[in-house]
C-alpha positions as CSV (number, residue, x, y, z in Angstrom):
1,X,-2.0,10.9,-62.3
2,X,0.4,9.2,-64.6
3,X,-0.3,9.9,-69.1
4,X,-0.1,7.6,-71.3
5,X,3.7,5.6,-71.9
6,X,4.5,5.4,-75.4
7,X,3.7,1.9,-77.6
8,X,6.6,-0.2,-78.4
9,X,7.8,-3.5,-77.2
10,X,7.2,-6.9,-78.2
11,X,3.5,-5.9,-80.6
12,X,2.8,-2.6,-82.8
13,X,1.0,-0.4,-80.6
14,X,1.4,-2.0,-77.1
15,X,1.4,0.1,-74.0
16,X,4.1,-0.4,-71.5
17,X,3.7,0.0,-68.1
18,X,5.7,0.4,-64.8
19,X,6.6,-2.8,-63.0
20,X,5.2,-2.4,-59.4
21,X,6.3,-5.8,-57.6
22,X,7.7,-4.7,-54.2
23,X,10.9,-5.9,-55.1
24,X,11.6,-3.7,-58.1
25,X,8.8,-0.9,-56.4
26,X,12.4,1.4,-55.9
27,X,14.2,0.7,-59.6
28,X,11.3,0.3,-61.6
29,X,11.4,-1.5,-64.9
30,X,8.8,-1.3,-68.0
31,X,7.2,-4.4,-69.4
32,X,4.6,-5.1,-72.3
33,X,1.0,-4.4,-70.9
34,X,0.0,-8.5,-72.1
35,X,2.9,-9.7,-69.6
36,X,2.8,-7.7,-66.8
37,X,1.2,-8.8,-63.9
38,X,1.5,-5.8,-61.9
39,X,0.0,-3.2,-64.2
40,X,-3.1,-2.2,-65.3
41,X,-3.2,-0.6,-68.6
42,X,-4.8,-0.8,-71.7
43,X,-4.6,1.1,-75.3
44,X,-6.2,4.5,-75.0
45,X,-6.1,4.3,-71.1
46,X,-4.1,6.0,-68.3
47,X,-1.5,3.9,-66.4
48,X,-2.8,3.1,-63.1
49,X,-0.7,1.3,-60.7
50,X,-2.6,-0.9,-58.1
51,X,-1.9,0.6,-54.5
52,X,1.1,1.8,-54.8
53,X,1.2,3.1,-51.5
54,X,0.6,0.2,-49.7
55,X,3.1,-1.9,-51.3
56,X,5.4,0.4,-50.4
57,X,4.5,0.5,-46.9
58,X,4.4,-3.6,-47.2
59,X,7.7,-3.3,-48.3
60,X,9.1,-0.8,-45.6
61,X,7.5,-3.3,-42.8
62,X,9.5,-6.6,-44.1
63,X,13.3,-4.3,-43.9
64,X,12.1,-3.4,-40.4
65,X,11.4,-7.0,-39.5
66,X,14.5,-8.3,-41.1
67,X,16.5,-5.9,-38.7
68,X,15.0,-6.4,-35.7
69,X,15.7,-10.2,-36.5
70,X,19.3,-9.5,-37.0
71,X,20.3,-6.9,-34.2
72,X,20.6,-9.2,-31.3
73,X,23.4,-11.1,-33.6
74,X,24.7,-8.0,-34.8
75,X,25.2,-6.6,-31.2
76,X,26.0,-9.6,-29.0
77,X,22.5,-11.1,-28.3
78,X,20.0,-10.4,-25.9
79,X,19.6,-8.5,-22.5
80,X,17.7,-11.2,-21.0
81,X,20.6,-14.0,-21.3
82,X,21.9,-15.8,-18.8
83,X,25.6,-14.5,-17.3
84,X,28.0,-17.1,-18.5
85,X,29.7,-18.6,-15.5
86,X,32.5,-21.0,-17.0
87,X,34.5,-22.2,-13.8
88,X,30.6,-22.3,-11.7
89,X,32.3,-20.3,-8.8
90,X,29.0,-18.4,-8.6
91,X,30.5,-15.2,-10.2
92,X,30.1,-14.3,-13.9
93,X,32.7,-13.4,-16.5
94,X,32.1,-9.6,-15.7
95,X,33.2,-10.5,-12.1
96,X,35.4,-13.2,-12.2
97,X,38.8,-12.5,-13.2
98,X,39.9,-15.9,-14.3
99,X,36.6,-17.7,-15.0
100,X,37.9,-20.6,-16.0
101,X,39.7,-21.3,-12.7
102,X,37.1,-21.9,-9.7
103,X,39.9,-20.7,-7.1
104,X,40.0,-17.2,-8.5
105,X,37.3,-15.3,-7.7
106,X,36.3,-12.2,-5.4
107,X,35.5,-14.7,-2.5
108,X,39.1,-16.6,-2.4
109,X,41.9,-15.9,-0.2
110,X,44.9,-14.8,-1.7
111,X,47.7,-16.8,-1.8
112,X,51.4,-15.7,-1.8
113,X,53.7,-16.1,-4.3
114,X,51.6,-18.5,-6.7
115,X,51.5,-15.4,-9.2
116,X,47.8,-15.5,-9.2
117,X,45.3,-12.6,-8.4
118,X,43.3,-15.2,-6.4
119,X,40.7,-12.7,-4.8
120,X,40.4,-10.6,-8.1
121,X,42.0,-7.4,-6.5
122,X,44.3,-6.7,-8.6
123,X,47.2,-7.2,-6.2
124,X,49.2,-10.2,-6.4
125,X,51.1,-11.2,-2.7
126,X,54.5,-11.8,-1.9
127,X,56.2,-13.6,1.4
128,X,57.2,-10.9,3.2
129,X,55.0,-8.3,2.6
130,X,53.1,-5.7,5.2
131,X,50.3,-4.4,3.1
132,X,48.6,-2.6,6.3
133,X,51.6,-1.7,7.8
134,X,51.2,-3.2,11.3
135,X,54.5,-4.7,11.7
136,X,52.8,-8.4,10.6
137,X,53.3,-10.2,7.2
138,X,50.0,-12.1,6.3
139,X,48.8,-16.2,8.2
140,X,47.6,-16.5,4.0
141,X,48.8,-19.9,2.9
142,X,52.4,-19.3,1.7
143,X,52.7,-16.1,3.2
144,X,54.4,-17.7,6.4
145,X,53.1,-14.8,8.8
146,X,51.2,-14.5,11.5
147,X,48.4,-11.3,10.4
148,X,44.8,-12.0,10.2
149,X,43.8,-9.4,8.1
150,X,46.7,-7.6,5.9
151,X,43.8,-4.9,4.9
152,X,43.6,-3.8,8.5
153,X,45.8,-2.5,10.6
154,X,43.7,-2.9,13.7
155,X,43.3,-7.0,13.4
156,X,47.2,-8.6,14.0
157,X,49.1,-11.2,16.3
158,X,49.6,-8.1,18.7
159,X,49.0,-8.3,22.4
160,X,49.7,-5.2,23.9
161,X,47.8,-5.2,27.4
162,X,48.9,-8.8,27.9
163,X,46.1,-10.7,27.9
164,X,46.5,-13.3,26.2
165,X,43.5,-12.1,23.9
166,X,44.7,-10.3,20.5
167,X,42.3,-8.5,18.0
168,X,42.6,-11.1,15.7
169,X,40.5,-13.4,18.7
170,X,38.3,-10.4,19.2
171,X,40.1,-8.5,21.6
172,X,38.0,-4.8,21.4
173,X,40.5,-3.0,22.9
174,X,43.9,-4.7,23.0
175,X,45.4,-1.7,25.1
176,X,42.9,-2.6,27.7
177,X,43.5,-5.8,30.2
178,X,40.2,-5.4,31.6
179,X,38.0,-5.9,27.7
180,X,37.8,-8.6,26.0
181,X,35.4,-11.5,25.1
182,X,34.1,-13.3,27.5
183,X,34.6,-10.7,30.5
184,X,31.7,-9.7,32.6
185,X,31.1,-6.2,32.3
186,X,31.7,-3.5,35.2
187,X,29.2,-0.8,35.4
188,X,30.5,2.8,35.7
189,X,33.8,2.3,34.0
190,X,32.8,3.7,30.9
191,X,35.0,0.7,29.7
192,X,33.1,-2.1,27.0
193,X,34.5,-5.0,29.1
194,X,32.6,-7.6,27.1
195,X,33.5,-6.2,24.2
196,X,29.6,-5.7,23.0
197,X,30.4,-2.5,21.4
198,X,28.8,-0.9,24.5
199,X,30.2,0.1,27.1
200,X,28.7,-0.1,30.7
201,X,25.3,-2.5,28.9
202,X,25.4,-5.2,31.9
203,X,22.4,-7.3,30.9
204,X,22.7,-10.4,32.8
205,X,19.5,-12.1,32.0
206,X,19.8,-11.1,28.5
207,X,16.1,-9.4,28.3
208,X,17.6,-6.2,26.6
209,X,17.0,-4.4,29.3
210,X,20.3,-2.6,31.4
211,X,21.0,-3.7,35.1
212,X,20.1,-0.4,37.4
213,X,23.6,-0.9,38.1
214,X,24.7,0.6,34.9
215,X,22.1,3.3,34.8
216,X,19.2,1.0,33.4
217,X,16.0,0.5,34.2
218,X,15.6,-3.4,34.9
219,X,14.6,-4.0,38.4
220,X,16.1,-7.4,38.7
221,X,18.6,-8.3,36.0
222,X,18.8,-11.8,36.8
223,X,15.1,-12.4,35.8
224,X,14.4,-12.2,32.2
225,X,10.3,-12.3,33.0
226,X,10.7,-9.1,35.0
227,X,11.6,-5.6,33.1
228,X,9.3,-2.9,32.0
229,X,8.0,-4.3,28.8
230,X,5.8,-7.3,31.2
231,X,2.9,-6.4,32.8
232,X,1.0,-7.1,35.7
233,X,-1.7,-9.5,35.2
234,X,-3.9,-12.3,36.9
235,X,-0.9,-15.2,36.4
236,X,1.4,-12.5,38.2
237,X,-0.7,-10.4,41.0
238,X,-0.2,-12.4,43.8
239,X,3.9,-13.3,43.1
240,X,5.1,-11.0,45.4
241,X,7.1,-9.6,42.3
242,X,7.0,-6.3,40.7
243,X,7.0,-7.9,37.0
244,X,7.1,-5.0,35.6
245,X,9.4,-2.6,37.1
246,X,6.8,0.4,38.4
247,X,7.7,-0.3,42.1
248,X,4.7,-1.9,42.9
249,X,3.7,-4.9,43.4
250,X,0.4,-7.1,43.2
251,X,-2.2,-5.5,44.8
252,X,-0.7,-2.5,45.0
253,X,0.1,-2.0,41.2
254,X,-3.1,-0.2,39.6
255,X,-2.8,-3.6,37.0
256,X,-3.9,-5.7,39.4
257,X,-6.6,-3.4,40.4
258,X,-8.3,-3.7,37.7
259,X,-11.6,-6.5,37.5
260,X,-13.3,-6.9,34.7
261,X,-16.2,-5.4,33.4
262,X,-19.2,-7.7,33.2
263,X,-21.7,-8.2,30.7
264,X,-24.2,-10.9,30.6
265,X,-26.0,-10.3,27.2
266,X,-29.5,-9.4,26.4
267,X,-32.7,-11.1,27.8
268,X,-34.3,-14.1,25.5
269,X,-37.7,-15.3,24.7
270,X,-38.5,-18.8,22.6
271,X,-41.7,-20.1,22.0
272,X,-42.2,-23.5,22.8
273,X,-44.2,-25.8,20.6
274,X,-43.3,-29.3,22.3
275,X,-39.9,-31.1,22.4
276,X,-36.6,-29.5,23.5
277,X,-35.7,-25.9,23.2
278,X,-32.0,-25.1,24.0
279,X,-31.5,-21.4,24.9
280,X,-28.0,-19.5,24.8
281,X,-26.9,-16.9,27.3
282,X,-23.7,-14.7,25.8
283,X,-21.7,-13.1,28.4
284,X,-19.2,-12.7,25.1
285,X,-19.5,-8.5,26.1
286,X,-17.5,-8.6,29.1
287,X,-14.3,-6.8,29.2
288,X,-10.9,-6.9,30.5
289,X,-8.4,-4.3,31.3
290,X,-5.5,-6.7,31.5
291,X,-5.6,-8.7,28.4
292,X,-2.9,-11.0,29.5
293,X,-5.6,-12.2,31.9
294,X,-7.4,-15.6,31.8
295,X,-11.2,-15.0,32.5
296,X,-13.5,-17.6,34.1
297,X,-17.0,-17.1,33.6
298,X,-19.8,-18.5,36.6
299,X,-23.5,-19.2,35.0
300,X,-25.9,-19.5,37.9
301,X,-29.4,-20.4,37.5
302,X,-31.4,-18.0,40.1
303,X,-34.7,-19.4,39.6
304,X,-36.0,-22.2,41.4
305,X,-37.2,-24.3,39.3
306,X,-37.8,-27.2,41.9
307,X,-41.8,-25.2,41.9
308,X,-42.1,-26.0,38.4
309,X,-44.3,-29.3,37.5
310,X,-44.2,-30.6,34.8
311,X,-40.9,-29.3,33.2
312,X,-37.0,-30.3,32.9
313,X,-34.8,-27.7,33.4
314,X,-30.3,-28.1,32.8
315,X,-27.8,-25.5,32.9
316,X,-25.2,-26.0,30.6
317,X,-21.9,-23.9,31.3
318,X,-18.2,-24.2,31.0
319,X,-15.6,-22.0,32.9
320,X,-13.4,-21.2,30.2
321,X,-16.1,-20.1,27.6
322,X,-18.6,-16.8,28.1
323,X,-21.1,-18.6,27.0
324,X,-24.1,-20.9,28.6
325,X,-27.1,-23.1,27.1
326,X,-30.4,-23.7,28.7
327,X,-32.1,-26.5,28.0
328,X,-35.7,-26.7,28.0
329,X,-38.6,-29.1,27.9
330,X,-42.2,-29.5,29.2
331,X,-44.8,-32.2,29.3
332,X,-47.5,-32.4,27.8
333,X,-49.8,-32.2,30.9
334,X,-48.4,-29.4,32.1
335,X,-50.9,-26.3,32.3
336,X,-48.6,-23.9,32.1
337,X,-48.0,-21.8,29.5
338,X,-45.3,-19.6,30.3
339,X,-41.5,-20.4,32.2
340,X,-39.3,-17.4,33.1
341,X,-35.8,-18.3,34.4
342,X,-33.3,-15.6,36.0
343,X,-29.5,-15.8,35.5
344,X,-26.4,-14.4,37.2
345,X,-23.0,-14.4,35.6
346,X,-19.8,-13.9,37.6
347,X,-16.4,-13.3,35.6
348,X,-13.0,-13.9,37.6
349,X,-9.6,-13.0,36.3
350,X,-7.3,-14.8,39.0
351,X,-7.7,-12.1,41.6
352,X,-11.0,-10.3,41.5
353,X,-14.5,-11.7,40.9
354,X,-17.1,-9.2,39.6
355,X,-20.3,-9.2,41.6
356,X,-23.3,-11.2,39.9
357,X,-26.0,-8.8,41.4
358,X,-25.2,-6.2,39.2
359,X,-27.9,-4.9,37.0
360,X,-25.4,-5.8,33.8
361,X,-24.9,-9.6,35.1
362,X,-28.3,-10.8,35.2
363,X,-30.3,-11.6,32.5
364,X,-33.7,-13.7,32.0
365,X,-35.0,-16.3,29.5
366,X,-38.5,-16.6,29.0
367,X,-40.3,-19.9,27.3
368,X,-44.0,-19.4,26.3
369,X,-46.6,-21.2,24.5
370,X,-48.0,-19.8,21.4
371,X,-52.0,-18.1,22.0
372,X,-52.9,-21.0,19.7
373,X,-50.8,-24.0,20.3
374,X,-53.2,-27.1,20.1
375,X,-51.9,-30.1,22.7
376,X,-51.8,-33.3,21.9
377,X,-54.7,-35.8,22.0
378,X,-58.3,-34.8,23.0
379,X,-58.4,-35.1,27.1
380,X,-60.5,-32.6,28.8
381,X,-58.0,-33.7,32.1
382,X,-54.9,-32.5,30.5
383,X,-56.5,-28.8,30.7
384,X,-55.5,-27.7,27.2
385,X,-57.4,-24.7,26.3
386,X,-57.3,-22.8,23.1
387,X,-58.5,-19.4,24.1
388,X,-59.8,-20.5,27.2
389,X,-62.0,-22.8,25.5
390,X,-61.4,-26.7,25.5
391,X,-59.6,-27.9,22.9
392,X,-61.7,-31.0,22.5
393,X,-65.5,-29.0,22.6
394,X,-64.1,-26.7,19.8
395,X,-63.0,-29.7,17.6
396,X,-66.4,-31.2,18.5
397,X,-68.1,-27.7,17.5
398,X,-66.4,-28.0,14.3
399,X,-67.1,-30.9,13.3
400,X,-71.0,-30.9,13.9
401,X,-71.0,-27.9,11.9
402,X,-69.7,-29.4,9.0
403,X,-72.0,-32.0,9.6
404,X,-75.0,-29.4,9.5
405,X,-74.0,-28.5,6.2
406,X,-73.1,-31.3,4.5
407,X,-77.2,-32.8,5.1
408,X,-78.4,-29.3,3.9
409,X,-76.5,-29.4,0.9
410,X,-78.2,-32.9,0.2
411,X,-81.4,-32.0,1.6
């Protein structure tokens, strides 16, 4: 806690106090109590300077500011700015070695004898010179020689087997008449004829798969459909082929062996209250081993419906799809309240056909009328009972009883 500062100044008896702007916070001056701003102090009372410590943390906030605001001009600018490429040659001043030239860069061929580091190597070239030491002076423009690649010994003019195919034309093996581009390779001489980087890989039919020939396992190299990766299936099992290189073919291979597995759904029950009812059978559950086959699905309505008065019955189906709609309607004459249909589904994949009197290919749909369905109009010839009873004498019943009432209520 600061005492008391001497009087003095401009009146007899003033105070003086310390001079706590931020500015002057660090090399304080003393002014008359009646004109400073930034004191509190009176005569008889204590100095007490007004949050010192946060001015001084105020203060120590605006220095940091002002030199984060200067670094990036103090140190070159920011990380996040773009490379400068003068010349637009797509490499940056790091890179480039004369970025104001477009021709110089890391990419460009060197040329000889223009004094220039064209590909930014370091290494200027001469006429004359034999950097790899292959007995070729550089084809660079003004280099006047014949070598494809002065870096590489291996790639020159030279053609030592003398056939007409050097390495700089992609000879592999330019001690070797029989390899070179273009020539068909010869299984078993552990030679890379066609210069694939393999040797003895005769793939005719390009399916990635070696002929047998050269030790591979292709049946018939001249097919690119045939190889061990295809499989036997219901587009392929009666070709005469063996697609997919197991030695057997058709029916013998256990691919073609397999049928599918049938499933015709669930039975189905839908009340009928008048109109058209349309009923769907899912055969969506049957399953193929082969799923390169194409299934066709058979709906067949077992259930003669040519007994049935009174009722018009249609099978919807279509071959491609496991699916099938019945569609239902009865007249209103009809005294039957109850229509069960039977269905057999039969699923082909090209070669087999599954059998439709298995237990899991038949299915039924049964239509009934609700216990208290009411037909239209009030005919004792249409035979419509509501719990065995005419519909029309219990409507009659009915209504006399409310009849009954209504005269003993006013009686």
């Amino acid at each position: 806690m600061l005492g008391e500062i001497p009087g003095g100044g401009d009146g007899e008896g003033s105070l003086k106090c310390r001079n706590l702007s931020p500015l002057t916070l660090l090399s304080p001056l003393t002014y008359n109590c009646a004109s400073a701003p930034h004191c509190r102090c009176s005569e008889g009372l204590t100095v007490m300077p007004r949050f010192p410590l946060l001015r001084l943390l105020t203060y120590l906030l605006f220095l940091s500011v002002v030199v984060v605001a200067i670094t990036p001009v103090a140190y070159g600018g920011s990380e996040d700015e773009e490379p400068v490429d003068a010349d637009e040659d797509g490499f940056s001043e790091d890179e480039d070695c004369d970025d104001d030239d477009a021709s110089v860069n890391p990419d460009a061929e060197e040329v000889c004898d223009d004094a220039i580091d064209n590909d930014c190597d370091g290494v200027e070239w001469v006429v004359g010179q034999d950097l790899d030491g292959d007995g070729y002076t550089p084809a660079n423009s003004g280099c006047e020689g014949t070598d494809c690649d002065d870096t590489d010994a291996s790639l020159n003019q030279d053609d030592a087997d003398e056939d007409d195919v050097t390495s700089c034309n992609g000879d592999c093996d330019d001690n070797e008449p029989l390899a070179g581009p273009g020539e068909d390779e010869i299984c078993g001489d552990t030679i890379d004829n066609d210069c694939s980087g393999v040797a003895d890989d005769l793939d005719e039919d390009l399916d990635s798969y070696i002929a047998p020939e050269c030790g591979g396992d292709d049946c018939d190299d001249s097919e690119a459909t045939v190889n061990p990766a295809m499989t036997e299936g219901s587009a392929t099992c009666a070709d005469g082929v063996d697609n997919d290189c197991d030695l057997l073919a058709d029916a013998e291979d256990e691919d073609c062996l397999e049928e599918p597995e049938v499933d015709a759904g669930i039975d189905q029950n839908e009340r009928y209250v008048g109109g058209t009812v349309l009923i769907a059978l899912d055969g969506s559950g049957t399953t193929d081993f082969n799923e390169t086959d194409v299934l066709s699905y058979t709906w067949t309505l077992e259930t003669d419906v040519s007994a049935m008065d009174g009722v018009t019955v249609e099978l919807i189906t279509d071959s491609a799809s496991p699916y099938a709609y019945l569609r239902f309607q009865a007249e209103p004459t009809s005294a039957e309240s109850e229509w069960v249909f039977d269905f057999s589904l039969s699923v082909s994949d090209g070669l087999h056909s599954t059998d439709p009197t298995l237990p899991e290919a038949q299915v039924t749909a049964r239509v009934f009328r609700p216990s208290n369905y009411i037909e239209p109009g009030c005919s004792l010839g249409q035979g419509s009972r509501l719990g065995g009873v005419p519909a029309c004498l219990l409507l009659a019943g009915l209504a006399l009883v409310g009849l009954r009432r209504r005269r003993a209520t006013h009686g």
